[in-house]
C-alpha positions as CSV (number, residue, x, y, z in Angstrom):
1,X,-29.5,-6.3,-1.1
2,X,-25.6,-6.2,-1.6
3,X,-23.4,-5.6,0.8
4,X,-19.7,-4.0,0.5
5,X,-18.5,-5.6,3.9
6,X,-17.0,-8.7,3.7
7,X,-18.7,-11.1,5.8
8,X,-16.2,-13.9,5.8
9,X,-14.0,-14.4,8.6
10,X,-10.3,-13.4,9.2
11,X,-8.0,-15.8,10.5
12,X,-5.2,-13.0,11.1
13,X,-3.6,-12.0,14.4
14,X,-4.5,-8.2,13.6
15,X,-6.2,-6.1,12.6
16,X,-9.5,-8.0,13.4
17,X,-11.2,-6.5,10.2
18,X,-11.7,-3.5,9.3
19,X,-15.4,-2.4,9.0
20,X,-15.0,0.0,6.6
21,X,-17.9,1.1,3.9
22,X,-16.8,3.0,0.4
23,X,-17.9,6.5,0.0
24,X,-19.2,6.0,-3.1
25,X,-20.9,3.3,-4.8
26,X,-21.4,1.6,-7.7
27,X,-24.5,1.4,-8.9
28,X,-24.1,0.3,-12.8
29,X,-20.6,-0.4,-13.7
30,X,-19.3,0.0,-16.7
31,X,-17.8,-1.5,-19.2
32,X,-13.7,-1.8,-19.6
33,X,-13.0,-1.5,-15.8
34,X,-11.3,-4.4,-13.8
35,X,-13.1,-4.4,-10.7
36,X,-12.2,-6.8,-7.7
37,X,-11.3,-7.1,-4.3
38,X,-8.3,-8.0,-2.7
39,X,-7.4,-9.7,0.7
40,X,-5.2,-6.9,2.4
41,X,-3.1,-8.6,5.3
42,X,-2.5,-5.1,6.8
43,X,-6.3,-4.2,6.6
44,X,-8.1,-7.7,7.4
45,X,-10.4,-7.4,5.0
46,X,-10.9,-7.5,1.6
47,X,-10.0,-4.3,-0.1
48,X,-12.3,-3.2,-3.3
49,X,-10.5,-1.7,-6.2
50,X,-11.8,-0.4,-9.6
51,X,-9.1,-0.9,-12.2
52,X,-5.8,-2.5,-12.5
53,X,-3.9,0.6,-12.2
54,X,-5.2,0.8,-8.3
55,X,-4.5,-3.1,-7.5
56,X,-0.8,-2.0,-8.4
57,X,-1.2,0.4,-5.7
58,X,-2.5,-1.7,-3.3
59,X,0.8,-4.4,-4.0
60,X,2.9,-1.8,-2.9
61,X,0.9,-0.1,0.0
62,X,1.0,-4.0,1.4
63,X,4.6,-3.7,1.2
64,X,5.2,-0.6,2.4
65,X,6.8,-0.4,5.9
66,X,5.8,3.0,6.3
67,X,2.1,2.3,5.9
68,X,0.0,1.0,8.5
69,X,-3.4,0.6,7.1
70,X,-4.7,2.3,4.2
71,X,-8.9,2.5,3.2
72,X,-10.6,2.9,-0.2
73,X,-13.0,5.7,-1.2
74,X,-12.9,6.8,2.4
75,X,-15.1,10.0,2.2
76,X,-17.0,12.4,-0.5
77,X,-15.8,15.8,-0.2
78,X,-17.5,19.5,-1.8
79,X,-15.2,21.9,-3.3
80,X,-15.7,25.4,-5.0
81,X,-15.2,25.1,-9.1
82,X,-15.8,28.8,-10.1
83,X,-19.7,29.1,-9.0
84,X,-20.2,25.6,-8.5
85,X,-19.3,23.5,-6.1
86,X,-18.7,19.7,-6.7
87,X,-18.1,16.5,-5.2
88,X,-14.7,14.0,-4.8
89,X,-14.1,10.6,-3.5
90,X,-10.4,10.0,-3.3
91,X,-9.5,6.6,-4.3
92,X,-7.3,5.5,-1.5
93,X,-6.6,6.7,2.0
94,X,-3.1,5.8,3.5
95,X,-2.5,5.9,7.3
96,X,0.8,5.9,8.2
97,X,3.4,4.8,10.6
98,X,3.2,7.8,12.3
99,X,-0.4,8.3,12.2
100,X,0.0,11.1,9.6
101,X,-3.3,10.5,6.9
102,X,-2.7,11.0,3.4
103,X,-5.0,10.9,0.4
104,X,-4.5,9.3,-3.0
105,X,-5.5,9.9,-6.3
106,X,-4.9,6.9,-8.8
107,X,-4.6,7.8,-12.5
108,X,-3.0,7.0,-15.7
109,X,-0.3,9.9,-16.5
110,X,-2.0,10.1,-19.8
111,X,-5.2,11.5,-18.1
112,X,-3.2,13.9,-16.3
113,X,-3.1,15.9,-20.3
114,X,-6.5,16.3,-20.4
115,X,-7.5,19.8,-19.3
116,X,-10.7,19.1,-17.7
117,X,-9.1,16.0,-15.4
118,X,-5.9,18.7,-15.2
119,X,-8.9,21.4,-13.7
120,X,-10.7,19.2,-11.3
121,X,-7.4,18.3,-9.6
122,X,-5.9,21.5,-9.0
123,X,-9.3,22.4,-7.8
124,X,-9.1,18.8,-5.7
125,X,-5.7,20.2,-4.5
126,X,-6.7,23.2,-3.5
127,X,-9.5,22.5,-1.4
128,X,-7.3,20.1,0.6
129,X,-4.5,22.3,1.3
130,X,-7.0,24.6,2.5
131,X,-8.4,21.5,4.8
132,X,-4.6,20.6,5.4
133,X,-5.1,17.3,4.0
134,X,-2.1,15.7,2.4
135,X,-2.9,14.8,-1.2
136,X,-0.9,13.1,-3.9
137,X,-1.6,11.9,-7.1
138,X,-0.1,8.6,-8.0
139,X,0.6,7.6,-11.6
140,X,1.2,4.5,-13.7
141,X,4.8,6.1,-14.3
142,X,4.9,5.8,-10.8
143,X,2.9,2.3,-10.1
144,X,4.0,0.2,-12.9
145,X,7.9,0.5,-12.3
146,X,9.5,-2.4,-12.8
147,X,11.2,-4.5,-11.3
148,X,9.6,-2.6,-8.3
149,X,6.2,-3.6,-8.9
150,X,6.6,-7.3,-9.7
151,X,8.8,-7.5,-6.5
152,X,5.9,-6.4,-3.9
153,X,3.8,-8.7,-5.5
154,X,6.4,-11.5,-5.0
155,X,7.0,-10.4,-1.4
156,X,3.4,-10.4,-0.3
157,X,2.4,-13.7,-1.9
158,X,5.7,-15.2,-0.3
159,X,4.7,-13.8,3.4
160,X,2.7,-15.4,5.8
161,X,-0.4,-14.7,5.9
162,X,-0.4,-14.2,9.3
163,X,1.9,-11.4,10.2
164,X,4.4,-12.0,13.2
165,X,4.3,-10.0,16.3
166,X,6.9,-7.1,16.3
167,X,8.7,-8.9,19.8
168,X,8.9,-12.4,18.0
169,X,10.5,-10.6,14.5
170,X,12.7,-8.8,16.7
171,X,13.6,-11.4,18.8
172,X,14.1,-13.5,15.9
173,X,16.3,-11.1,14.2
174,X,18.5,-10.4,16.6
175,X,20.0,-14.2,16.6
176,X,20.2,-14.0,13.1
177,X,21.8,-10.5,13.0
178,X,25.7,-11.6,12.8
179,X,24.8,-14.1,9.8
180,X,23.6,-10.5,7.9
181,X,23.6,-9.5,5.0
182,X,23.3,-12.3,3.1
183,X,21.9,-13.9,0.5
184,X,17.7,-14.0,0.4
185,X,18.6,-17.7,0.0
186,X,20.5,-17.9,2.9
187,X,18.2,-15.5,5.3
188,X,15.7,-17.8,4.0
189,X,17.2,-20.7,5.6
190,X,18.7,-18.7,8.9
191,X,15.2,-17.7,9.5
192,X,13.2,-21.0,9.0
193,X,14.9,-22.5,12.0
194,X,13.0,-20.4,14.3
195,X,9.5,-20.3,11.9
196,X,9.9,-17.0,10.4
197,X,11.0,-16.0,7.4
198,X,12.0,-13.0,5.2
199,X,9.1,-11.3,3.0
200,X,7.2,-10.4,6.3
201,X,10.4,-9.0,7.6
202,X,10.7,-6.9,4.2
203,X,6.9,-5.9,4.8
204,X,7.4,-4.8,8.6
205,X,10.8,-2.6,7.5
206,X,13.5,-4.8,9.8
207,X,15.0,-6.0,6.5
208,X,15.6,-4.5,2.8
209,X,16.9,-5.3,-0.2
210,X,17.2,-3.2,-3.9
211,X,13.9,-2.9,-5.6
212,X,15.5,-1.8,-8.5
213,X,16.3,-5.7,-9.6
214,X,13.9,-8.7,-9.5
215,X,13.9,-10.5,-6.4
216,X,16.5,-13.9,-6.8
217,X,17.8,-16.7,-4.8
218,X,20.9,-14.3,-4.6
219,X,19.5,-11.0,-3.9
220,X,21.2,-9.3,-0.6
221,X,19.0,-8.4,2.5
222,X,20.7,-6.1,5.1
223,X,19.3,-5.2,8.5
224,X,17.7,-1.7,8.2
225,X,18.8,1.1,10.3
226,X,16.2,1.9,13.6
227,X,15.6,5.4,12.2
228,X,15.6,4.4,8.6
229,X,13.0,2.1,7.3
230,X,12.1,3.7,3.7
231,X,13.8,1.2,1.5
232,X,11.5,1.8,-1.0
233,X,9.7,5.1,-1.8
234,X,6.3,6.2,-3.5
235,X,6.0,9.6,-2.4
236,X,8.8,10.0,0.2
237,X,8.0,13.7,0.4
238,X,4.8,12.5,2.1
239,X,6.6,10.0,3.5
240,X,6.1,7.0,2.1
């Protein structure tokens, strides 16, 4: 019988795997979806997704300071259409920072014209306001920005795959803290003298740079403010 937990072992510091089982499954899948899993450093597992569109989501939920774990297909939900009342999955569910739980809906903006997809999701919507469950629909509009997306990608195949503690980044950046800003070159080499280095420091929010042009040798980090890690936003009036 198949299994959707992974049953490998992770090598990470934390979170010591995530034993987390979709809400819905697939039973026959069908043609012209990219299904996969992915190998979330933030989760500790691997992470299944159903279509490209949602592995762009994932790139940037991994690089997302403000989120702290996120889940797929976390729960089936009824709500009332007219006389009827129906089921939903959402297709990501984002924890963040502060705790606060927020769910996602991952679709082409193209869909979003159809009336019957327009229907279900206001009807989605609704329910959850009435739950008070945060709920945002993500698009590719959103997703596919570029340079934004390519960036996250860069940044968490260039971090370690071990994420440093919060006292040994700290630590770490407070001797390199009067040799900021600088170059991504040159943080690259400040921080390599005491084993770290800069794309888990992006990840964790203690560093930031401009997302709105591809990630070079001479990109500029700067030290984010303690109140003020958002340097990159996908729904900021959820927070993140």
């Amino acid at each position: 019988m198949a299994t959707n937990l992974w049953s490998g072992q992770w090598n990470g510091r934390t979170p010591v795997g995530d034993n987390h089982r979709r809400a819905r499954q697939v039973i026959s899948p069908s043609g012209g979806i990219m299904r996969g899993k992915f190998p979330s450093r933030k989760n500790g597992r691997l992470v299944h997704h159903e279509g490209l569109l949602e592995l762009d989501a994932i790139y940037l939920l991994e690089a997302s300071p403000q989120v702290a774990r996120y889940r797929e297909q976390p729960t089936t939900i009824t709500y009332p259409d007219g006389n009827r009342l129906r089921r939903y999955t959402p297709d990501l569910e984002v924890t963040l920072s502060c705790g606060q739980s927020i769910w996602i809906e991952v679709k082409p903006a193209i869909f979003l014209q159809r009336e019957d997809v327009r229907h279900k999701l206001d009807c989605v919507a609704l329910q959850l306001k009435r739950n008070g469950q945060p709920f945002v629909i993500l698009t590719d509009e959103v997703l596919r920005q570029e340079p934004r997306q390519s960036n996250a990608r860069v940044i968490f195949h260039r971090a370690m795959r071990v994420r440093p503690s919060a006292e040994f980044a700290r630590t770490v950046l407070a001797r390199c803290a009067p040799s900021l800003p600088a170059t991504l070159e040159r943080t690259t080499a400040l921080l390599s003298v005491h084993g770290a280095e800069p794309y888990s420091l992006l990840m964790d929010g203690l560093l930031r740079c401009r997302m709105d042009a591809s990630l070079a040798s001479n990109t500029q980090l700067t030290l984010s403010m303690e109140a003020d890690h958002g340097w990159f936003w996908l729904a900021q009036e959820h927070g993140f």
